[in-house]
N, C-alpha and C positions, 0 to 999 in steps of 0.2 A: 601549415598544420592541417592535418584529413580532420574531418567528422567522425565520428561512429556511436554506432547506436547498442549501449547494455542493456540487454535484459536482468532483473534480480529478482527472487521471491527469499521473503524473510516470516521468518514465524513469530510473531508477539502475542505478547499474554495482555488478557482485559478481562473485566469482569463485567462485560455487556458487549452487544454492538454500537452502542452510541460510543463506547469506551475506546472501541477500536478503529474506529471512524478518524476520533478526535485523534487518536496516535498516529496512525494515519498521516492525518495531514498535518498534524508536526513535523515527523520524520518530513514528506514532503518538501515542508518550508526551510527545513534544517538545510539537507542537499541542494534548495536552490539557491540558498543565501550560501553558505558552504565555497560549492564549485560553480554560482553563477552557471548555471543549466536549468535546463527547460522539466527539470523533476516531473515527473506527471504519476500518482498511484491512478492504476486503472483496471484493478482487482480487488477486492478484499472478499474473500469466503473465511465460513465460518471453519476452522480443521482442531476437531478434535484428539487429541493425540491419543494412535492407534488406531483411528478411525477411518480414516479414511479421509477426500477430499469433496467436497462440497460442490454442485453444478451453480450454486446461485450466487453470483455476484451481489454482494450487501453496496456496494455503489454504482447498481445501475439506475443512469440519471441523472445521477449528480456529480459534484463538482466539487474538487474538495478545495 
């Protein structure tokens, strides 16, 4: 069986950035217990809808 590598971007709702952090790394945790893969979030901006998109990664640094 080949490897390959998905890219996905998903849009969720919070009512903070801590909010969305912790969503985050559930969803994370969910996909790697799930399908046993190497899950990795290595994005999250803030995008308000109709707004546009954000340059600042709210997880640069860390580790979810």
């Amino acid at each position: 069986m080949e490897r390959y590598l998905i890219t996905t971007e998903s849009y969720v709702y919070a009512k903070d950035d801590k909010a969305a952090k912790s969503l985050a790394g559930y969803i994370q945790g969910k996909q790697r217990k799930q399908y046993d893969n190497q899950h990795c979030v290595t994005r999250l901006e803030y995008a308000p809808f109709g707004a546009g998109f954000s340059d600042k990664n709210l997880l640069e640094g860390e580790i979810l």
